[in-house]
C-alpha positions in Angstrom: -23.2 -4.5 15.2 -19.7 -3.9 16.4 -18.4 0.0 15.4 -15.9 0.1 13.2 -12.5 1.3 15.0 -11.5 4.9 14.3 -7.8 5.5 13.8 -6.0 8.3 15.6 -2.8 9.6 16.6 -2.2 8.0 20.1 0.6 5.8 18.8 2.5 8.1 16.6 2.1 11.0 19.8 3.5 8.4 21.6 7.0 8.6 19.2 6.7 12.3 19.6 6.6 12.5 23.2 10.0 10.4 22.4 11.9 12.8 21.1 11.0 11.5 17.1 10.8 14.3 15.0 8.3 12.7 12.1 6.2 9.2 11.7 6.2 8.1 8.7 2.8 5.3 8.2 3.6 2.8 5.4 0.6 0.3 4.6 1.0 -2.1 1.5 -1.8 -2.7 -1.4 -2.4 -5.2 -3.9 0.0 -8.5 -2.1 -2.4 -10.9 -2.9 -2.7 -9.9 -6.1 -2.9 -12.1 -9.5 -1.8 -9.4 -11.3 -0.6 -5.8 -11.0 2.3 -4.3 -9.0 2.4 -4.1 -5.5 1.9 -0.6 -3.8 3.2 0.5 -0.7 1.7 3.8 0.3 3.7 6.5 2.7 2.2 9.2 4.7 4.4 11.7 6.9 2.6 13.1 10.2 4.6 15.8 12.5 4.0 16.3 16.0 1.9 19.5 14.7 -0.5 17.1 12.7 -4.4 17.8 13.9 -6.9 15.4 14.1 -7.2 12.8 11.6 -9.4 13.6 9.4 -13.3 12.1 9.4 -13.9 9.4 7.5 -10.3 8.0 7.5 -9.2 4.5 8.4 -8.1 1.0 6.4 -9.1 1.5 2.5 -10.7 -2.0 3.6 -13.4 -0.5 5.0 -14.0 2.6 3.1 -16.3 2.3 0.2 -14.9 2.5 -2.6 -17.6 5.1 -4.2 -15.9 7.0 -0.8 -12.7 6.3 -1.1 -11.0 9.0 -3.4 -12.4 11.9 -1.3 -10.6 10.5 1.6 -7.7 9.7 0.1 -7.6 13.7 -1.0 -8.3 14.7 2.3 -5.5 12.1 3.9 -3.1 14.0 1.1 -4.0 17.0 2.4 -3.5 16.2 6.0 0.0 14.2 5.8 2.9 16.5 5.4 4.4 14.4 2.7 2.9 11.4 0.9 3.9 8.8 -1.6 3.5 6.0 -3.3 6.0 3.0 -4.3 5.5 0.1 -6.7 7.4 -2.9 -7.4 6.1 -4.7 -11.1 4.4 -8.3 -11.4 7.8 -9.0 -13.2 9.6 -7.9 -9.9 7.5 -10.3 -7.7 7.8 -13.6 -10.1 12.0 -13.0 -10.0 12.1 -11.9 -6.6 9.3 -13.0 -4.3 6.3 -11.0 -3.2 8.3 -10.3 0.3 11.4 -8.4 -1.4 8.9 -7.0 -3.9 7.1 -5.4 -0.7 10.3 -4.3 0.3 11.7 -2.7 -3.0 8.6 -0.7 -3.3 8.6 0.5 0.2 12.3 1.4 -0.2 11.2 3.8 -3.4 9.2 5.0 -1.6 11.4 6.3 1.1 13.6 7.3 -1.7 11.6 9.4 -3.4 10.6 11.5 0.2 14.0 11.8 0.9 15.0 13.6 -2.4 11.9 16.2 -1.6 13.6 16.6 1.4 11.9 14.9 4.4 14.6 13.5 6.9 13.6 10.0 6.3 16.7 9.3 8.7 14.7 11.8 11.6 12.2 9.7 11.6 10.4 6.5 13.2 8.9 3.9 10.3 5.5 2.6 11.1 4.7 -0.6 9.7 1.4 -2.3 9.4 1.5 -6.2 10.6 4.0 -7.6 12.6 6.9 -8.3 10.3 9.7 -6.0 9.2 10.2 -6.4 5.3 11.4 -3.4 5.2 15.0 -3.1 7.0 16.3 -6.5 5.3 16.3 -4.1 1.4 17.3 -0.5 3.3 20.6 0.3 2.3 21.1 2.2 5.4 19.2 1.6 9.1 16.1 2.9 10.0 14.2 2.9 13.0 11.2 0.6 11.9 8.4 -0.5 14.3 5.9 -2.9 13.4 2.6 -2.7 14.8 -0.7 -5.2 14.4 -3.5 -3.5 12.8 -1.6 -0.5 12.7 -3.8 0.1 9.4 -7.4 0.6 11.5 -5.4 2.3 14.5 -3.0 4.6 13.9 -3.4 7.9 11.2 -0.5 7.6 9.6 -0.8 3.9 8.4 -4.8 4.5 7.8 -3.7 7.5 5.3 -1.0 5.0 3.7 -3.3 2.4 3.3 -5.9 4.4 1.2 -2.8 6.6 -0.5 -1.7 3.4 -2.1 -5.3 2.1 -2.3 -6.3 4.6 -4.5 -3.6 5.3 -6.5 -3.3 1.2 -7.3 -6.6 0.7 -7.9 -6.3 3.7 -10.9 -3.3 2.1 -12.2 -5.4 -0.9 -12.9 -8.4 0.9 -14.3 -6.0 2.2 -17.0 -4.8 -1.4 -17.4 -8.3 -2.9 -18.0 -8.8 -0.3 -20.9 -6.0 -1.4 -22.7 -7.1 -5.2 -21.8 -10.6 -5.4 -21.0 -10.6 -9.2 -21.3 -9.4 -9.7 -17.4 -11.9 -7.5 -15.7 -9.3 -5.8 -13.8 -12.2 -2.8 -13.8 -13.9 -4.7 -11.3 -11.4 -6.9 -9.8 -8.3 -4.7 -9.8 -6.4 -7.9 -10.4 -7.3 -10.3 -7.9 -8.8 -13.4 -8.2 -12.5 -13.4 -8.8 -14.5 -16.3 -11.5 -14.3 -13.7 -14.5 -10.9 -13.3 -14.2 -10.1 -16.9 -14.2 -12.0 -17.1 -17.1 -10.0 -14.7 -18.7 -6.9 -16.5 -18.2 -8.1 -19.8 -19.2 -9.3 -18.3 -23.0 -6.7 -15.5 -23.3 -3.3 -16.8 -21.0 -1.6 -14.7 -19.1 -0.6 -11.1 -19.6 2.5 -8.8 -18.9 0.8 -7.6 -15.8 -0.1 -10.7 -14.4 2.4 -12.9 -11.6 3.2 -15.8 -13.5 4.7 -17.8 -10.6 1.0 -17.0 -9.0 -0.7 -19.1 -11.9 1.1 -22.2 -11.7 -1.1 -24.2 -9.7 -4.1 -22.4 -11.4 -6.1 -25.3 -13.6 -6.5 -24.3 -17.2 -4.4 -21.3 -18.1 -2.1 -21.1 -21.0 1.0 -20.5 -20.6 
């Protein structure tokens, strides 16, 4: 059985060694969603950050029984942390693409005004296309990265930042609306869910323009 990769700093040491004063690891949650926002999580690391810390890598591949312990300890590691959302009724008007991007742009926003020098520092973005700088309303230094999520900290503690903090936005959802099973699905597709939607219609959390080629779901 393969190992499963450990993340670490090379990448972001690399920026340092640069001259950039912070990294700043954003990883998104919830794109594929049928219903929920999207999340984009943010975690700062300085050039004084120490190792990352055991256990952390992609939510992906954390258990989820695991998962809120190391997304306390990735808190406690980054020196800032956040998390941005853009609504199901953002994605349907705008697209999931500029949805990813408003809700990464919050994000930055709300660092900024408790004070990190978002301008100081180098953007480090999971995959290998920059959403981001198209919805910035001033330049950044952005660098995408493939699988930046399983290699480098600071994406690994964003991924699992927005993880967490998504997946307890829609446990509050399902108790309010039980019918969709968003306690186990967390609003993605599964059989259950479809079911749902095919009794009850669709919600106000779900992505409308998502359902249109669903079979049998009121409208």
């Amino acid at each position: 059985m393969m190992a499963v990769a450990e993340p670490d700093l090379s990448v972001e040491r690399a920026f340092f060694a640069g001259g950039s004063r912070l990294v700043i690891g954003l990883d998104e949650v919830g794109r594929g969603a049928l219903a929920g926002p999207v999340a984009v999580g943010a975690a700062v690391i300085a050039a004084k950050a120490s190792a990352v810390p055991k256990g952390l890598r992609d939510s992906k591949l954390i258990p989820e029984a695991k998962r809120s312990g190391v997304e306390a300890d990735a808190r406690a590691w980054a020196e800032a942390c956040g998390v941005g959302l853009a609504s199901a009724a953002e994605v349907d008007q705008d697209g999931i693409i500029a949805a990813l991007g408003l809700a990464a742009r919050r994000v930055l926003e709300e660092l900024h005004r408790s004070g990190v020098p978002v301008t100081e520092s180098v953007v480090l973005l999971d995959g290998t296309h920059d959403w981001l700088s198209p919805v910035l309303r001033a330049p950044l230094r952005v660098v995408t990265r493939a699988k930046a999520d399983r290699d480098c900290g600071s994406v690994a503690a964003a991924s699992v930042i927005a993880k967490v903090h998504r997946d307890s936005l829609m446990i509050r959802a399902h108790d309010e609306q039980p019918v969709y099973h968003w306690l186990s699905n967390k609003g993605y597709a599964s059989a259950a869910h479809f079911a749902a939607l095919a009794v009850h219609g669709a919600s106000a959390m779900h992505r409308r323009t998502w359902l249109r080629t669903a079979p049998d779901i009121p409208a």
